[in-house]
N, C-alpha and C positions, 0 to 999 in steps of 0.2 A: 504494500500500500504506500503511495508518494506521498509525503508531507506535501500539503499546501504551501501556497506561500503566503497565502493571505494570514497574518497574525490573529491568534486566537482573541485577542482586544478589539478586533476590528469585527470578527465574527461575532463576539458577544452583544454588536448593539442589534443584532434581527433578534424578532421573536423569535424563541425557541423550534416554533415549526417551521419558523422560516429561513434559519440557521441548521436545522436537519435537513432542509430544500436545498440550502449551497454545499452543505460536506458531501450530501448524496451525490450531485449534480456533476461537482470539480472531482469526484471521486472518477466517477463513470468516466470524464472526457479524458484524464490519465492514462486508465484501465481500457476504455476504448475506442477512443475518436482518433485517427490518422488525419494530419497535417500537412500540405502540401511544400510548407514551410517550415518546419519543425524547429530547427533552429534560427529561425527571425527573432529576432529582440522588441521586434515590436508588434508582429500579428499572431505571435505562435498562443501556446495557452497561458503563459502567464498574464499577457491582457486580458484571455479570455475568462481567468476565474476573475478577474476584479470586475470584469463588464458583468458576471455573472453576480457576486456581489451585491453591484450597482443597482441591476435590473429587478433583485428582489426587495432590495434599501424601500425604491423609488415606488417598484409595485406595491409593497405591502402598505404605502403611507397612502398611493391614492386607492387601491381597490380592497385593501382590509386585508391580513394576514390569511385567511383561509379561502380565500379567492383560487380556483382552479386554476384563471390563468397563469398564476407564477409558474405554473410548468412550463406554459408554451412560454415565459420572457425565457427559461430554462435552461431551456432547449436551444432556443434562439441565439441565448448566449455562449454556448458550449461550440457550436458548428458553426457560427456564422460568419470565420476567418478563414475556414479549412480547406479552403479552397484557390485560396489567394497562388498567383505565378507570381507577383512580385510585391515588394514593399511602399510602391506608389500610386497614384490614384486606382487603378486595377478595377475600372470601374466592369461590372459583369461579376465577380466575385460573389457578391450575394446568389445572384441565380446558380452558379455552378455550386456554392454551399447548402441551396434547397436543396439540387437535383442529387446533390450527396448522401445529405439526411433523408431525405424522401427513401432512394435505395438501402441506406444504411438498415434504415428501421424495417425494412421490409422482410418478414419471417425472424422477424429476433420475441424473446418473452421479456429481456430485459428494459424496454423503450419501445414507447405504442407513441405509433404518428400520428403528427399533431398539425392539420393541416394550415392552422393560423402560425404555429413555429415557423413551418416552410415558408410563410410568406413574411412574416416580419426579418429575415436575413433576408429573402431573393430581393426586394425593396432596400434595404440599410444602405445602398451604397448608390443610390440615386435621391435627386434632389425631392423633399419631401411634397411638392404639388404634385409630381407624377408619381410617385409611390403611392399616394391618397387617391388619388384618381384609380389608380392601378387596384385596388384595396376594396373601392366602393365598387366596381366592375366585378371583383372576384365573391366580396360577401356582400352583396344588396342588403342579406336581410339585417343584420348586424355592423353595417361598416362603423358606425359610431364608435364599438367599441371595440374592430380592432384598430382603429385609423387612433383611438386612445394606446393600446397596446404598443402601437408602431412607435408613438411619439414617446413614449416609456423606454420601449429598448434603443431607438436611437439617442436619447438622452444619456442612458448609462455606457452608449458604447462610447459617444462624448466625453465624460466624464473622464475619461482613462487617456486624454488627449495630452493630459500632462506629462506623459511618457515624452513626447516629442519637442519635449521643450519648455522654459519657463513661462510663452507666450502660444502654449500649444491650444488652450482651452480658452475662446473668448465666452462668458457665460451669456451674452446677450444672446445666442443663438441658441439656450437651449428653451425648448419647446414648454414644460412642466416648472412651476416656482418648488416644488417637492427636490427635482433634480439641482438646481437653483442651490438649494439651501447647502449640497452635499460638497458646493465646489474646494470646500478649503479641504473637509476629511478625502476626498478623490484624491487631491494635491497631494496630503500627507499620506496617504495610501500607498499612491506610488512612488513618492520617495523613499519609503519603507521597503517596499517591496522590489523596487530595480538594483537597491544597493546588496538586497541580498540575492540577484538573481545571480 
């Protein structure tokens, strides 16, 4: 079993089920997720447990800790770099990361697809009017709230933008005042966390 690297002090501020949703979650992408980039410093899984982190911080304050969907932010967060050819804009990454998970999950008992998962990565890496648009086409009946969903997890993939620099995160772009509130613990997250990578 891989240590994390997320710090048990930073785990400790999710609810307890919500904090059993990331050790589960960072556990599995260790133990099973292949990486197209394994060794990136910046799209491999160490971003992806903090975005994963992030995604459950930011879900559980706006849709309530026992909200089904922190699976699908989850999910979302666990695969939705896995696919990257390289470390720059690499725009299509998202889609190649659904069309991964989508297969991945297929005939496994350990992870059931989650067809809102698939779309909040094949969208994260396109500007958020066409991903919305994209979103209300795919769920009519519900776009409300995954077009919420979407703007959740590209927030905490945001979040983690402090990796890239001391001016890597401007918060006036993030979607959610929930994400909003996280930018200094994001900040010290991954200062924490790159020094131990």
């Amino acid at each position: 079993m891989k240590k994390l690297i997320v710090p048990r002090k930073f785990v400790s501020l999710l609810p307890p089920a919500v904090g059993g949703c990331f050790k589960e979650w960072a556990q599995f992408m260790y133990n099973s997720v292949q990486f197209n980039m394994p060794d990136s410093s910046i799209h491999a899984t160490s971003h992806c447990e903090r975005v994963l982190l992030y995604a459950l911080l930011v879900g559980a304050k706006i849709l309530g800790q026992e909200d089904k969907s922190l699976v699908s932010l989850a999910h979302a967060a666990v695969f939705h770099d896995t696919r990257r050819k390289h470390d720059g804009t690499d725009t299509g990454h998202g889609a190649r990361a659904a069309a991964y998970y989508t297969e991945f999950c297929n005939g496994r008992d350990d992870i059931k697809y989650c067809p809102i998962a698939a779309c909040l990565m094949k969208y994260h890496d396109i500007d958020d009017a066409k991903g919305e648009a994209a979103i209300a086409q795919e769920f009519p009946d519900c776009a409300e709230r995954v077009i919420l969903l979407y703007r959740i997890f590209k927030d905490a993939d945001a979040l983690d933008r402090w990796r890239l620099g001391r001016r890597g995160l401007d918060p006036r772009y993030l979607r959610t005042p929930d994400a909003d509130g996280l930018t200094g613990f994001s900040r010290k997250l991954v200062e924490v966390t790159t020094l131990e990578d």
